[in-house]
C-alpha positions in Angstrom: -12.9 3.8 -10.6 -11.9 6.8 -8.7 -8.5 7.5 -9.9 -8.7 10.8 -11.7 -6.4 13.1 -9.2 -3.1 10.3 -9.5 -0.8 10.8 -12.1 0.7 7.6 -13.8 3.4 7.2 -15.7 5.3 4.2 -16.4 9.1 4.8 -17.2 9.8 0.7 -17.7 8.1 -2.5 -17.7 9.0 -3.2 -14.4 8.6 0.6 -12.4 5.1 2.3 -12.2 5.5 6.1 -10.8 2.0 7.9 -9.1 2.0 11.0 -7.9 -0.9 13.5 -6.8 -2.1 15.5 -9.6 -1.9 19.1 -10.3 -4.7 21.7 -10.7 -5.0 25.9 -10.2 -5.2 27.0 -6.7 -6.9 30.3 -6.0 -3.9 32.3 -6.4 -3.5 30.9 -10.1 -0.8 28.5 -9.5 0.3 25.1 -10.5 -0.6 22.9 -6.8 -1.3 19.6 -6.2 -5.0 18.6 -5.8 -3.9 17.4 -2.1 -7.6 17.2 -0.4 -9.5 15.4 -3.6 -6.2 13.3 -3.8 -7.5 12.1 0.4 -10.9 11.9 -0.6 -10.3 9.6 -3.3 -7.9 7.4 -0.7 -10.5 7.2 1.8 -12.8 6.1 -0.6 -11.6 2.9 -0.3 -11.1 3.0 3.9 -14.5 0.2 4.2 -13.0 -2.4 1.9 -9.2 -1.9 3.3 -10.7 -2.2 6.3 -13.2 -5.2 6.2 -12.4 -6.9 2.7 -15.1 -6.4 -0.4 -17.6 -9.2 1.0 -18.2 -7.8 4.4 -18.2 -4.0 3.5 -20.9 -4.8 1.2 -22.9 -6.6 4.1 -22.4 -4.2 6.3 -23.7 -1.3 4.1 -27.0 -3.1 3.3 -27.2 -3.4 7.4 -26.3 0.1 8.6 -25.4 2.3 5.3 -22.7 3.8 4.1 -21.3 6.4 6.8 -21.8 4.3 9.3 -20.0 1.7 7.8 -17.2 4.5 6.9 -17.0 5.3 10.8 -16.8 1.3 12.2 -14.3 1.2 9.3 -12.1 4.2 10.5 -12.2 3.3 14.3 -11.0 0.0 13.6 -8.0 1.3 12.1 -7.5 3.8 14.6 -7.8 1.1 17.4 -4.5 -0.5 16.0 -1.8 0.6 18.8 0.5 1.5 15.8 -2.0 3.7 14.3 -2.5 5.3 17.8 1.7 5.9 18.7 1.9 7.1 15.2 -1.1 9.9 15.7 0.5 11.3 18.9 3.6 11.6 16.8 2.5 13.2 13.6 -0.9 15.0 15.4 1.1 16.8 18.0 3.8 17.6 15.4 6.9 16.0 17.0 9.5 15.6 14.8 10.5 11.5 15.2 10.3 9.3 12.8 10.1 6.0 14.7 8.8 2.5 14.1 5.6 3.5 14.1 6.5 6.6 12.0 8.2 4.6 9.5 5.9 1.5 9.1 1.9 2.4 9.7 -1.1 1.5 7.6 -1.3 4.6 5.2 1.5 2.9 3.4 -0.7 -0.5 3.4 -3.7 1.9 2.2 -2.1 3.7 -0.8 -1.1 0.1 -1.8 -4.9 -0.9 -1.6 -5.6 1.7 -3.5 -3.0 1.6 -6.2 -3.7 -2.7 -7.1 -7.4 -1.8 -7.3 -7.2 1.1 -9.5 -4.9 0.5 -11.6 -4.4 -3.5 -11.7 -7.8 -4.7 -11.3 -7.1 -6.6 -8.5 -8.7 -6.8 -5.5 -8.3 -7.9 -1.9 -8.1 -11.9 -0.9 -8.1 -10.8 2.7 -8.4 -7.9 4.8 -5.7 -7.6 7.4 -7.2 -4.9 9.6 -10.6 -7.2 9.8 -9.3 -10.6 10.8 -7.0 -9.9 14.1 -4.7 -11.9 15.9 -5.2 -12.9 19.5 -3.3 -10.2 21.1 -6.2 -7.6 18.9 -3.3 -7.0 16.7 -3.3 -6.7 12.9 -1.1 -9.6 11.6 1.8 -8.8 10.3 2.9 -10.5 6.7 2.8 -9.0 3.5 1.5 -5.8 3.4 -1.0 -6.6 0.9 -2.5 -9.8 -0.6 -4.0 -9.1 -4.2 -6.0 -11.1 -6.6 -6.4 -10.3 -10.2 -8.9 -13.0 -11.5 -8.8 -12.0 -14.8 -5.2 -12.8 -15.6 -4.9 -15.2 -12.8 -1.9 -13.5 -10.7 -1.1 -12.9 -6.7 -0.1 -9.9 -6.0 2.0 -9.3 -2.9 2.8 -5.9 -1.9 5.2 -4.3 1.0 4.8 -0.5 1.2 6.7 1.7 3.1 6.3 5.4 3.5 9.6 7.6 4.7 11.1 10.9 3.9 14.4 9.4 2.4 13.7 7.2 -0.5 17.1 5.1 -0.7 15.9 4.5 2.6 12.8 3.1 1.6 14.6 1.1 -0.7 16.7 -0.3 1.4 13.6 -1.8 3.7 11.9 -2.7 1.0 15.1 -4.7 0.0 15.3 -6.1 3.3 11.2 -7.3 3.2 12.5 -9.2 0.2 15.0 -11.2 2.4 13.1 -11.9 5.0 9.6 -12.7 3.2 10.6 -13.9 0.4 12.0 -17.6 1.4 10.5 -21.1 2.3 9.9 -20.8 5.9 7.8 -17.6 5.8 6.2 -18.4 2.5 4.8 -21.6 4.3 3.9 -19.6 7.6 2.0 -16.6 5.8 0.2 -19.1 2.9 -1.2 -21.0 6.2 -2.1 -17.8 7.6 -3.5 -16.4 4.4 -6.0 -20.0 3.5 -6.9 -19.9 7.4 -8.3 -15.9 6.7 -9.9 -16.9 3.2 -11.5 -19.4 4.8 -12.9 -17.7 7.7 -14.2 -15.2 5.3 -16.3 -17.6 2.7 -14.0 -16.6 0.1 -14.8 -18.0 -2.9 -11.9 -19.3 -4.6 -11.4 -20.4 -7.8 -9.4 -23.8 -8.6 -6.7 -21.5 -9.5 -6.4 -19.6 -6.7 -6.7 -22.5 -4.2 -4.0 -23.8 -5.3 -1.6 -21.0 -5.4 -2.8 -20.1 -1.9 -2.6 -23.9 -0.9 0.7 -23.5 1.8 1.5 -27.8 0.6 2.8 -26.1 -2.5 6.0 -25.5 -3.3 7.0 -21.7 -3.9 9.1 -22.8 -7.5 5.3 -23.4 -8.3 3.4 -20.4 -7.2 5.9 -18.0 -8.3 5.4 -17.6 -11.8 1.8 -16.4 -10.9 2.6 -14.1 -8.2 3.9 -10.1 -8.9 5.5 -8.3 -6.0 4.9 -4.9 -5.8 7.2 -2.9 -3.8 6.0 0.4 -2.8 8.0 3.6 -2.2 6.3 6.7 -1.1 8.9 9.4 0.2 10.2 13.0 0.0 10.5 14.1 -3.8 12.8 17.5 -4.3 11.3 17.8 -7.8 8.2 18.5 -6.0 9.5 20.5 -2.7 10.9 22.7 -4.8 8.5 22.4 -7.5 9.3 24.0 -11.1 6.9 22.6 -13.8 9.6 23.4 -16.4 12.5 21.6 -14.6 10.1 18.8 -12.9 10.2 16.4 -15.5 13.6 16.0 -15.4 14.5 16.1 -12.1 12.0 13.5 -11.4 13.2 10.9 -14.2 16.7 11.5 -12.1 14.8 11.1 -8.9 13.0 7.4 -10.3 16.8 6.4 -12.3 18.7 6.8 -8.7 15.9 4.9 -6.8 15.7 2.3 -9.4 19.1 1.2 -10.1 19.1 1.0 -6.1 16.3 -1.2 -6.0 17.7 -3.5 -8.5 21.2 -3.6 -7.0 19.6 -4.6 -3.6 17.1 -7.4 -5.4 19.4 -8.6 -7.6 21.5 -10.6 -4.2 18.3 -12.1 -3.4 18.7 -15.7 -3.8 15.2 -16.7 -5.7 16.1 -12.9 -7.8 15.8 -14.8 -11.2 12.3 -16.3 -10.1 10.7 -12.6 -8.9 8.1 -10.8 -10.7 9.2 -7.6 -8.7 7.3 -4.1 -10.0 8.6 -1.3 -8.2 5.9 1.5 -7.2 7.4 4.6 -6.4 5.3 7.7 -4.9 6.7 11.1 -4.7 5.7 13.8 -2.1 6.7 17.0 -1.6 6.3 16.5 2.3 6.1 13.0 3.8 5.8 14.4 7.4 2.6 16.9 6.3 1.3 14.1 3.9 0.3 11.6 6.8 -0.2 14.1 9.3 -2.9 15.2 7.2 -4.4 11.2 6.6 -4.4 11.6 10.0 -6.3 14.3 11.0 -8.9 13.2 8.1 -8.8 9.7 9.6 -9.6 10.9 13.1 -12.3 13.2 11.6 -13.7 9.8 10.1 -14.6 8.5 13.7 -16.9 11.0 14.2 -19.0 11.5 11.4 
């Protein structure tokens, strides 16, 4: 386990709240352990990357930093990696498509269901390509926690207004969670297992299988939406005051996330857990995932 520079706190059943811990800096104040908070992320770069079976054959092949470089060019070869870097690397101030969606989001995700939830990847996205060399697009991530026997699908998105992020998030809900996609990505999602050996329980084969009907898989499968964005209880960061303004911060964010869910037509049948992950500086946060990303290549 290497989560020991994330705060968690969870203020319901329903809403899980990380945020990078704090430590002394050399001037004697309160700062957040930024650089052990990326080196704990990147940790996990290989199996986001290539999925748990491969990573592990590939480090008996070639070791572990070589296996850590593969892993971080593949990423960077995705073209909305690349547009993003240009963006955030030579500090143009956009926030685009590329901007807004991006992997990082998809990588704090990883990161967050394997810590903290036990479960690990079914597929990797970033391995298994489309024909066009692009990473497919469905839900962000695809979870299995064998123990407990639950799915967990994830959308992430990463911005600098959070009732923005909410509002996408809401919108993901729409437009993934209905027959027609459900029967596209489950296809998608056997097809990748299978290409990958995956051993699959019983269970999981048939919560994956894309012949069953959702009103059957749903009450095994938890959707975690996932919220990183611009925190002013940590811009303007006040240890005595923070507490506060940040249960203010995660009461605004999720009474809007429950207003937006609660139209969705299958609402009643959703195992939704919202993940909210506060940052003093969105912008500076995945410029620096970038520059550590692109020193990844060459190591």
């Amino acid at each position: 386990m290497s989560k020991f520079h994330t705060k968690h706190e969870q203020p319901s059943e329903r809403v899980h709240v990380f945020y990078i811990g704090f430590g002394l800096n050399d001037n004697g104040e309160e700062s957040q352990k930024k650089t052990r908070f990326y080196d704990e992320l990147f940790n996990d770069i290989p199996t986001f990357a290539f999925g748990p079976r491969k990573v592990e054959d590939k480090q008996k092949e070639w070791g572990i930093w070589p296996t850590v470089r593969e892993a971080a060019q593949m990423i960077y070869s995705i073209p909305e990696i690349q547009e993003a870097a240009k963006e955030y690397l030579d500090c143009v101030n956009t926030e685009d498509k590329y901007i807004r969606r991006g992997e990082f989001g998809e990588l704090i995700l990883y990161h967050l269901l394997h810590e903290y939830f036990g479960a690990e990847a079914l597929i990797s996205k970033i391995y298994f390509k489309d024909s066009r060399g692009q990473a497919p697009h469905g839900f962000d991530a695809v979870h299995v926690d064998s123990m407990n026997e639950i799915l967990w699908l994830g959308e992430s998105k990463l911005y600098k207004d959070g009732k923005r992020a909410i509002d996408e998030l809401a919108k993901d809900l729409t437009d993934h969670f209905n027959n027609s996609f459900f029967d596209n990505e489950f296809s998608i999602i056997t097809n990748r297992a299978s290409d990958d050996n995956a051993e699959l329980s019983e269970f999981m084969q048939r919560l994956i299988d894309p012949k069953i009907d959702p009103i059957d898989k749903l009450p095994n499968i938890n959707i975690a939406l996932f919220a990183g964005f611009d925190s002013d209880c940590l811009k303007n960061y006040n240890s005595q005051e923070f507490r506060e303004k940040l249960d203010d911060e995660i009461d605004i964010l999720y009474n809007r996330a429950s207003m937006k869910s609660g139209s969705h037509a299958w609402n009643k049948r959703l195992n939704l857990y919202l993940f909210l992950f506060p940052l003093d500086d969105k912008r500076k946060f995945v410029s620096d995932l970038h520059q550590k990303l692109k020193a990844a290549q060459q190591i």
